[in-house]
N, C-alpha and C positions, 0 to 999 in steps of 0.2 A: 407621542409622549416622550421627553428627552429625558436620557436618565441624567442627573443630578451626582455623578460619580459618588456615588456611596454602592452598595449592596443594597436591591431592591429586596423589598419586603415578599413574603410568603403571597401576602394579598396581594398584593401589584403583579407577581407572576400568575396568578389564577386568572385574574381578568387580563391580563396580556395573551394567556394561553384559551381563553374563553374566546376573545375577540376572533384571534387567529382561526381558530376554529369555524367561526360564523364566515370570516370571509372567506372561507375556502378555500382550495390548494394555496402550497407554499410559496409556488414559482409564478411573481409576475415577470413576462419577457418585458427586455429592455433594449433600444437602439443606441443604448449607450457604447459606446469603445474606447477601448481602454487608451490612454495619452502618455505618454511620456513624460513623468512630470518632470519640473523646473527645481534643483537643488536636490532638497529633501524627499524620500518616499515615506510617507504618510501610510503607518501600516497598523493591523488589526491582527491581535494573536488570539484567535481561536483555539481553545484548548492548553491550557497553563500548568497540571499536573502535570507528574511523568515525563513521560517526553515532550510533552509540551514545556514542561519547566525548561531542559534541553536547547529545543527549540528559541524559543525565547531569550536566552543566555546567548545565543549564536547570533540572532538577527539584532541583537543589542548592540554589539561588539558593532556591527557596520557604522562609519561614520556619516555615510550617508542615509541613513534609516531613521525615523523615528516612530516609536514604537506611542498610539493615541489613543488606544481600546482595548482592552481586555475579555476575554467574555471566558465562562468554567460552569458549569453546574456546582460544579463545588466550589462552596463558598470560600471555604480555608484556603484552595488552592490560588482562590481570587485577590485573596487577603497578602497571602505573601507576594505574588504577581503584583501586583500593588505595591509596596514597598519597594519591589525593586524597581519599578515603574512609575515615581511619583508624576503626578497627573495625568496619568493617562484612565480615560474614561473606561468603566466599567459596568458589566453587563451578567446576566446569568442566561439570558437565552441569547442565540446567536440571532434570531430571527430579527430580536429586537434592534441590535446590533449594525445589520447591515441596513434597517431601515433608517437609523435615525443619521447615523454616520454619513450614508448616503456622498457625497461629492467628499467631504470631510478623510476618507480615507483610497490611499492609492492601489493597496493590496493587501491579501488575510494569509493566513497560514492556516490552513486544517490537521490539528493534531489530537484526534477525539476518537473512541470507537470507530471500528471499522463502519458498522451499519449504517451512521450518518456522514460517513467523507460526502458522499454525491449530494445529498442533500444542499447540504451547505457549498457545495464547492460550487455548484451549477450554480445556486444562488446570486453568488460574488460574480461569475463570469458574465452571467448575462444581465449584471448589474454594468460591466466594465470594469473590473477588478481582476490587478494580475493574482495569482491562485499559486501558492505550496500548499503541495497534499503527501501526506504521510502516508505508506506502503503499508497496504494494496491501496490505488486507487481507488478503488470501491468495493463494496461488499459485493458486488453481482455484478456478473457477464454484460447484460446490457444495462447497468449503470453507467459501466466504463465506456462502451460505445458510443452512448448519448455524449457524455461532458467529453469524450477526447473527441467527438465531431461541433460541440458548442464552441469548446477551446479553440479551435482553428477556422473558426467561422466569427471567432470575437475580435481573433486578431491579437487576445490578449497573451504576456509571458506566464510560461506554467513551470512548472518542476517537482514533479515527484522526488517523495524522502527517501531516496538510494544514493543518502552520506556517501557509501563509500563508493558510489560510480565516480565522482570525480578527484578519487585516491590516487597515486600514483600506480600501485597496484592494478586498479582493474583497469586504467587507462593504458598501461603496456600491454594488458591481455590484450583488449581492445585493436591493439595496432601493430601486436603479433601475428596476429588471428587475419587482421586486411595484411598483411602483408605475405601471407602464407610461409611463414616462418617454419610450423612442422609440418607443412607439405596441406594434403587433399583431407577436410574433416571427416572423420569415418564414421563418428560415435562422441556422445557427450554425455561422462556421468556428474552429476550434481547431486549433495548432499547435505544436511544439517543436524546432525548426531553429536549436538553441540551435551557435553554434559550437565546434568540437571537441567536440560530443559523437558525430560519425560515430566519431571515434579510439578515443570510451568501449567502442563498440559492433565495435574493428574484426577481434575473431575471424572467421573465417570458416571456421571447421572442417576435417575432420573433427575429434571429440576426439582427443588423440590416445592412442594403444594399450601404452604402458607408461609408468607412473610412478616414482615413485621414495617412497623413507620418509619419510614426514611429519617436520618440524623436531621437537625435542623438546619446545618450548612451543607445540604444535599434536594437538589432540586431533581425529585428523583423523573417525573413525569418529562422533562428536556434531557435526561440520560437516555431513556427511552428512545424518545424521539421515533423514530421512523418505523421500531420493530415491533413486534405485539409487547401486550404491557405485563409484564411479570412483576409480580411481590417482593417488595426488596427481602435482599439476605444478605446479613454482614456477611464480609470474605468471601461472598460464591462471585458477586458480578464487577462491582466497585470495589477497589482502582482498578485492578491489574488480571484479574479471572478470567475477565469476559471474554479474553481469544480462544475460550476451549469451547464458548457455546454455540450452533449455528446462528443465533438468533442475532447474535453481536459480530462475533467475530470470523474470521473464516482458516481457523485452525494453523496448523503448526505448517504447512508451505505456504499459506497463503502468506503467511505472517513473515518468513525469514526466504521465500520463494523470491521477491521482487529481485532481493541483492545478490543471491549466487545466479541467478538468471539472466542480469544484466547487461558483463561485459561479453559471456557469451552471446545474448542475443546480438548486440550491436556488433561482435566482429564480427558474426557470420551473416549479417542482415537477412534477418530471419523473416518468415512471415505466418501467415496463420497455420495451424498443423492442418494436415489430412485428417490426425485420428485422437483419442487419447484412450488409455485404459489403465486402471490402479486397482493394485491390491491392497488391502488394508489387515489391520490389526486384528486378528482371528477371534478376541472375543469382544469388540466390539463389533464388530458383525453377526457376532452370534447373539446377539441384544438386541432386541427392538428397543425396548426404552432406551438406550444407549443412541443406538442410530439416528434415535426421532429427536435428539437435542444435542448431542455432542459433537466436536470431532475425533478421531480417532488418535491416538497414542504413539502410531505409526504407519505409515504410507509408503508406496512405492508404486509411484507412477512414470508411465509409458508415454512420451507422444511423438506421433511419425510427421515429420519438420518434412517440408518438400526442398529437397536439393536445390543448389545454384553453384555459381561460380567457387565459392568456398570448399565444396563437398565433395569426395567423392562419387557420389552417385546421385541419383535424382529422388533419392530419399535421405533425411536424416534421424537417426533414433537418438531422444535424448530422454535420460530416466534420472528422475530423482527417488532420494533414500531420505528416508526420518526416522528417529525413533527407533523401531529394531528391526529396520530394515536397512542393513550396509550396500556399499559399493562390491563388487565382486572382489574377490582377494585379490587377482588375478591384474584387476584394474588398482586396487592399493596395491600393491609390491612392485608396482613400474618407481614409486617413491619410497613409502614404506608402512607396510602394513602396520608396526606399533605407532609411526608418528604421524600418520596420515592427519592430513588437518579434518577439522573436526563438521568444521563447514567448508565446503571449496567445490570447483567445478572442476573436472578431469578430461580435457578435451585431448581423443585418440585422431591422430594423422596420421597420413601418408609414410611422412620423412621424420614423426616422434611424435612426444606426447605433450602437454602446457597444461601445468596443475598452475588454477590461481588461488588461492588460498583467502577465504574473507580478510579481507583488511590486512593483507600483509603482500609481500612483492612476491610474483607467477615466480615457476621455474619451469623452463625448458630439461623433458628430460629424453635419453639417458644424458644423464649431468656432466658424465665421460666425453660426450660428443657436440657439444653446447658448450661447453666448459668457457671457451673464447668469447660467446658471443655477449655483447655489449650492451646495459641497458640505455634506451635511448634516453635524450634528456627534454623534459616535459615543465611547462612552469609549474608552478605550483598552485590548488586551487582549491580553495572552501567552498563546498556545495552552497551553503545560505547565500554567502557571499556572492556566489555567482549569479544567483535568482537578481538579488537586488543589482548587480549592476546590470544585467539585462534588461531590468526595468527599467531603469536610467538612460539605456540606450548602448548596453555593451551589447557583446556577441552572445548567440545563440545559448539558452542551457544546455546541460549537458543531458539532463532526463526530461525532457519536454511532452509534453502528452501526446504529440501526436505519434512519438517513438517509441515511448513508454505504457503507452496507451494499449498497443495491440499487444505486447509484451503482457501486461497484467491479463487481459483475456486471456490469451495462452494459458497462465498459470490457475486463472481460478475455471478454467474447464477443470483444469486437476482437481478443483473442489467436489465438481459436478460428480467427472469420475470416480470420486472416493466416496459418493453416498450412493453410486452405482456400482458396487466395487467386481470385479472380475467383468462387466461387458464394457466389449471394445465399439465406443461411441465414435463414428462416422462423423466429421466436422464440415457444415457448407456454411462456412464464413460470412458470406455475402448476404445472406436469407436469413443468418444465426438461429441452424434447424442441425438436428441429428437424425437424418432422411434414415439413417436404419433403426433405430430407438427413441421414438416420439416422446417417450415416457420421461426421457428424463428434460426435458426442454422445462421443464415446471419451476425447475434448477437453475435456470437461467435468472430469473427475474419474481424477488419480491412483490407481494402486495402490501401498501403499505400501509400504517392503523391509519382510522380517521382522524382528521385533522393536522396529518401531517403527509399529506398525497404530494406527489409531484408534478407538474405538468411536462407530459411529455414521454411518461416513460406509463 
């Protein structure tokens, strides 16, 4: 059924979401691969609110881009997408999307809930379609596994939304860090005690127990999508809520976790932890209703990184802080305890210390002893931008899944950890098992509603 670029009717999505239903799972495999196209990249933006509006504004700008599809649950957010998009085809469910477009488009962008990234992303890949996905890659442990082992088995170009990994900023960290600039890495504290964002986070549950009818320009059953089906409620889920629920989102590190994690991961070429264990926010743990829908308000998690060249030792400890949990003073006063940035990573060496700061240029400190040294000279480079010329045929991205990929697992065990909060979970990578606490492996991996299952996982 081709949509007819208007906004599809109420009825038209029922019996689109009826069909889908009868055929069964979402994922059909494809031997298709992804090609290099000729000129222009023919591309499909998933997710048009928000940051998807963001998004969109970015992949516009490329001269070699053109933007041919639209797709949003929300109809208003499609309406203005639209506007700024004249002709380009438009959709409310994404499913529909990638069927009818089919050859017609070169690559998507996933900018929607956390709980549907994998959905939709696998979707696009093993259709042959290069893939930007917005942080976290995915809502669960082995979602991530699956798509960052389809991505490098498709051959296709990927990039995760860690904007500011190809900043100037976190690329000196990046090549401070390979070059052992403060000597042997001992300890890495990471944090995001960004202000007002407690208020982002300030649900505290339970859900509550009846809703009311979705707006007209809100297709609420494809917001859904993958998670169990809850009752709309104005301002609890739509637009911007839904990172405090487990059922959508995956809380306040998962959410701001990818980008202070980043250039650390990559200078020190991390690989899967040993361990992880977190503490959380004292009366959401003391809540069950709390526990059984939320995330918590603040976190402070543990995980033991196994050493290499980088390290001093054949272990690495690195701890993030949210919420009201800070960095130790100890480790703020190496800069400064009042002006400590607010998100940044604090990596302790050898021969000093490398605070990078989100979005703004590292310092080597004591500052006294650095004082001379030179920042290197880096071209300059827009994340979007870089996807699309890779697709075209430039050089590698800079967050590619298959790098980015183990990196996101890393982070959302910290999820796992924080709805098991005080035991320290034993991590075997390979098997993706917690050989000393079975119990929370459940944690790993959603079941997803009917009719929206995935093949594969």
């Amino acid at each position: 059924m081709k949509n007819k670029n208007h906004l599809v009717s109420r009825r038209h999505f029922l019996v689109t979401a009826a069909t889908a239903a009868i055929m069964g799972p979402l994922i059909l495999r494809s031997s298709a691969k992804a090609s290099t196209p000729v000129g222009k990249l023919n591309h499909a933006c998933i997710g048009v609110g928000g940051m998807g509006w963001g998004d969109l504004q970015n992949f516009k700008k490329h001269p070699n881009l053109q933007i041919v599809a639209l797709c949003d649950v929300d109809e208003n957010n499609l309406k203005r997408a639209s506007e700024a998009v004249p002709g380009a085809r438009t959709y409310t469910d994404w499913r529909e999307l990638l069927k009818v477009e089919g050859d017609r488009i070169d690559s998507v962008n996933v900018t929607v809930p956390d709980h549907n990234h994998f959905a939709i992303a696998v979707q696009a890949i093993r259709g042959g379609k290069h893939v930007y996905c917005q942080k976290p890659l995915c809502h669960d442990v082995a979602e991530v596994r699956i798509l960052t082992n389809e991505a490098v088995r498709a051959g296709v170009i990927t990039q995760l939304g860690t904007q500011v990994a190809s900043s100037f900023g976190d690329r000196i960290g990046v090549q401070w860090l390979r070059e052992g600039v403060i000597g042997k890495i001992k300890h890495a504290y990471l944090c995001s005690n960004r202000p007002g964002a407690v208020a982002r986070y300030r649900l505290e549950g339970p859900r509550p127990a009846q809703g009311q009818e979705p707006p007209s320009n809100l297709h609420w059953e494809n917001w859904i999508g993958t998670a169990p089906m809850r009752p709309y409620v104005p301002e609890i889920y739509h637009p911007t809520t839904w990172r405090t629920w487990q059922d959508f989102g995956t809380g306040w590190s998962g959410d701001i976790g990818c980008h202070i994690f980043d250039a650390v991961w990559k200078g020190l070429d991390m690989k899967p932890p040993h361990s992880v264990i977190a503490e959380v926010q004292k009366s959401w743990q003391d809540s069950p209703e709390r526990r059984a829908d939320t995330w918590p308000q603040g976190n402070h998690i543990t995980w033991m990184f196994p050493g290499n060249k980088y390290t001093e030792s054949d272990v690495l400890p690195v701890e993030w802080f949210d919420g009201e949990f800070y960095p130790p003073e100890e480790v703020r006063a190496l800069f400064s305890i009042e002006n400590y940035p607010a998100e940044s990573s604090m990596l302790i060496g050898t021969e000093g210390a490398l605070l990078i700061p989100h979005g703004k240029m590292p310092k080597l400190l004591p500052e006294s002893k650095f004082k001379d040294y030179e920042f290197p000279e880096l071209n300059e480079r827009n994340h979007y931008h870089h996807f699309v010329d890779a697709c075209l045929g430039g050089e590698k991205t800079e967050s590619h899944f298959a790098q980015s990929g183990p990196m996101t697992e890393a982070i959302l065990l910290g999820t796992v950890a924080i709805r098991v909060p005080g035991k320290l979970l034993k991590w075997d990578s390979a098997r993706m098992k917690f050989p000393n606490y079975p119990q929370a492996e459940k944690y790993l991996r959603r079941k997803y509603r009917k009719g929206w299952r995935v093949t594969g996982i």
